[in-house]
VOTOR-338385 format. One record per residue (C-alpha): z, x, y. Coordinates in steps of 0.1 Angstrom, whole numbers, plus 5000, padded with zeros to 4 digits. Each point is the difference from the previous one (the first is absolute). Example, Ala and Ser with C-alpha at 12.3 -4.5 7.8 and 13.67 -1.06 7.14 Angstrom:
VOTOR-338385
507851234955
499350145034
//
This chain:
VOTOR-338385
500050005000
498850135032
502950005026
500349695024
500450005041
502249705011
499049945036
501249685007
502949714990
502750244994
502950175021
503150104979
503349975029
500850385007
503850034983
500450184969
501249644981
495849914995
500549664980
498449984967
497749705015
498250225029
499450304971
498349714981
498049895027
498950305008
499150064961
498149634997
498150165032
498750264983
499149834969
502650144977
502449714993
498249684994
500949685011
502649864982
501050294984
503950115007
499850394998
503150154993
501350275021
502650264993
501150265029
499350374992
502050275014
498050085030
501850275019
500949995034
496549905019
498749714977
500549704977
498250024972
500049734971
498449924965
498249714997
498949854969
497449714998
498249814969
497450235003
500850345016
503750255013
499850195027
501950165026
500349865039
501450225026
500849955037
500950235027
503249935016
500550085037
503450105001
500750234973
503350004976
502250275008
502850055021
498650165030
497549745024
496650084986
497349795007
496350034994
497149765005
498449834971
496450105007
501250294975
498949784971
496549995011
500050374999
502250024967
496549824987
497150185018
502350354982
499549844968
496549935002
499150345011
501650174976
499449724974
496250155006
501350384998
502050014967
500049594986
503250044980
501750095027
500949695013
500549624990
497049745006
500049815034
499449624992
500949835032
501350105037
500449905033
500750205029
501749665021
502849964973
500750324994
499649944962
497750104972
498949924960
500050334978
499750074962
503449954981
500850314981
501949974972
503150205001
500350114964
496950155008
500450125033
503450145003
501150115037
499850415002
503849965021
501349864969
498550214975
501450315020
503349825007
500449984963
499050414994
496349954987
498650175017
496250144999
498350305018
496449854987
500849695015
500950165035
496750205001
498249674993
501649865029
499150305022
496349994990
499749615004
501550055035
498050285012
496749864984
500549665027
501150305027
496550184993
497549664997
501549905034
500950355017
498049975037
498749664995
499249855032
500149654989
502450054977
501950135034
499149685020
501449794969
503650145002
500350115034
504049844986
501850275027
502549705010
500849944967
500350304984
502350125023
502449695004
500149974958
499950414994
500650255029
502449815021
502349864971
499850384981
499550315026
501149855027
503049824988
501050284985
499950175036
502749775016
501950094971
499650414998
499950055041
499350414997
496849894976
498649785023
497150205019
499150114969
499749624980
499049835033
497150275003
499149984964
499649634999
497950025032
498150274982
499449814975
498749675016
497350195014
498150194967
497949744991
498050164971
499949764968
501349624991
503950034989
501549784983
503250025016
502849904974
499150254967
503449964986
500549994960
501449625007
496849925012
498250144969
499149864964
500050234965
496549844994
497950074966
497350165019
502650205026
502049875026
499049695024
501250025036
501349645016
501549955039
497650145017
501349845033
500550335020
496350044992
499150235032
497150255008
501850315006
501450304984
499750014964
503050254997
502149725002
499249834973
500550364979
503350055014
501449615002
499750074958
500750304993
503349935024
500849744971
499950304973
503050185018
501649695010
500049894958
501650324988
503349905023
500149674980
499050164965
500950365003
499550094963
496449915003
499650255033
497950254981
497649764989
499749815038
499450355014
497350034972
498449665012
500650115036
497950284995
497549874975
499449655029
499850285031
497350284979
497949654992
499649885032
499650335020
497550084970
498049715008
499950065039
496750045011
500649885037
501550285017
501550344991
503249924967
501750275018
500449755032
500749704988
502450174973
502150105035
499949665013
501849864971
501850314999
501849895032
500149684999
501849984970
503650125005
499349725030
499449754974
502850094977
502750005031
498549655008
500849864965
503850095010
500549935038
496749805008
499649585002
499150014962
502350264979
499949964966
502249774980
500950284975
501450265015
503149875006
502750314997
500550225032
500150294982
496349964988
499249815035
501450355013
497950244982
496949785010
500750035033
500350394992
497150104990
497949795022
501750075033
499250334993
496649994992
499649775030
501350245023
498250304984
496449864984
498250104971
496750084992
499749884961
501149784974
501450214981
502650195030
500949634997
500949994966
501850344997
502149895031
501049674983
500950174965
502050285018
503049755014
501849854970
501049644994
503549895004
//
């Protein structure tokens, strides 16, 4: 089925409560609930930015999601719901690049905010955060990952309509730089120059579509390699942060699962040598820097920033964290792999 535009007869109130009976509407609209049929829907864990729910008809189950504007965490952080409308031109481009990569579109519209995907089955497609929450962890998978980010990076590196398309600055700073680097400066006042300057810095390389959010929650253990989903940061910028917003994940894992640190430095390494092997774009050496620095940025930001994560609860691992990235803040790093020796020089606990 070839995926729908709603243009008209639908407007789903902006709150984060959506009713069952407007997602419905919006479904019958696009032709995927028939009259008279009563779908069932069951809310999916979403994250912070979106609902999401499985909906299962007579005839078909797939996913809905919808972009919320104020986002759930305990910081204000709001964001405008035209993200969703970029979340699916991301999937379609890279859908085209590497068509495993991502789940079918069936149905969107850019006025609600919402849109129809493929439902992939969980047994099937595990989450990568859980699988390296729980210690499996894979080095062959990572390298996968790297590739089938840096193969989009390459197809779309100094596009100029690609450029025109996700011209998203607005958005990819009030949903990623604000809430990360420069959160993270009101909170670390002697690193501020140097986050306030990198985020600026960063806004401004526009080389290649990013996708914004490459995070291991936001990736599927497919059968044919892993499949990307919430693309809504989707932005044409620097590519390096897509390299760096997963490898940051790598270090952050081993806090949480320590005896698997060998193996997540193994993947860390395996994801970074297949994307930089894969860059065709510009010089590996440069963009290798880029991430490089904005990195330790990332990893502080998962401690002090708007959106830390949920698992690193213990200030003596919170401590060591903000360690080893203050100090590669202050004092940068060409390579990935200064990054990894500084990391497995300060011990847990």
């Amino acid at each position: 089925m070839r995926a729908q535009h709603v243009t008209k007869g639908v407007r789903i109130p902006e709150d984060s409560a959506v009713s069952q009976s407007a997602i419905i509407t919006f479904l019958r609209a696009a032709g995927l609930v028939a009259e008279g049929d009563a779908p069932r829907l069951t809310a999916l864990t979403g994250g912070v930015a979106s609902d999401i729910w499985k909906v299962e008809t007579r005839e078909r189950t797939f996913a809905v999601k919808r972009a919320l504007p104020r986002l759930r965490v305990a910081q204000e952080w709001t964001a405008p719901v035209s993200r969703n409308a970029s979340e699916v031109d991301w999937m379609t481009i890279a859908g085209a690049v590497a068509p495993s990569a991502v789940p079918r579109i069936l149905a969107h519209e850019q006025g609600v905010g919402a849109f129809a995907m493929e439902f992939l089955e969980p047994g099937r497609f595990p989450v990568w955060k859980a699988e390296l929450a729980a210690g499996r962890v894979d080095p062959a998978f990572a390298a996968k990952v790297g590739s089938t980010i840096a193969s989009i990076h390459a197809a779309t590196a100094h596009s100029k309509s690609v450029a025109e398309r996700f011209a998203n600055d607005a958005v990819f700073h009030s949903i990623r730089l604000e809430p990360y680097l420069e959160a993270t400066a009101r909170v670390h006042a002697d690193l501020a120059p140097i986050l306030m300057e990198l985020s600026r810095t960063t806004l401004a390389t526009k080389i290649a579509l990013a996708h914004g959010d490459v995070s291991p929650k936001n990736i599927l253990v497919g059968p044919a390699g892993p499949v990307f989903l919430d693309a809504e940061c989707a932005w044409f910028g620097d590519p390096a942060f897509d390299l760096a917003f997963c490898l940051n994940h790598m270090h952050l894992k081993s806090v949480f699962v320590p005896t698997a640190t060998e193996r997540l430095m193994e993947s860390h390494e395996a994801l970074a040598d297949a994307y930089l092997d894969h860059v065709n774009w510009e010089q590996a050496a440069e963009i290798e820097r880029r991430t490089a620095t904005l990195l330790p940025a990332l990893l502080l930001a998962r401690i002090d920033g708007k959106s830390p994560v949920e698992y690193i609860v213990a200030e003596s691992e919170k401590s060591r964290v903000r360690q080893i990235a203050r100090k590669l803040i202050a004092s940068p790093v060409a390579t990935l792999a200064e990054i990894r020796a500084a990391w497995t020089k300060v011990p847990h606990g």
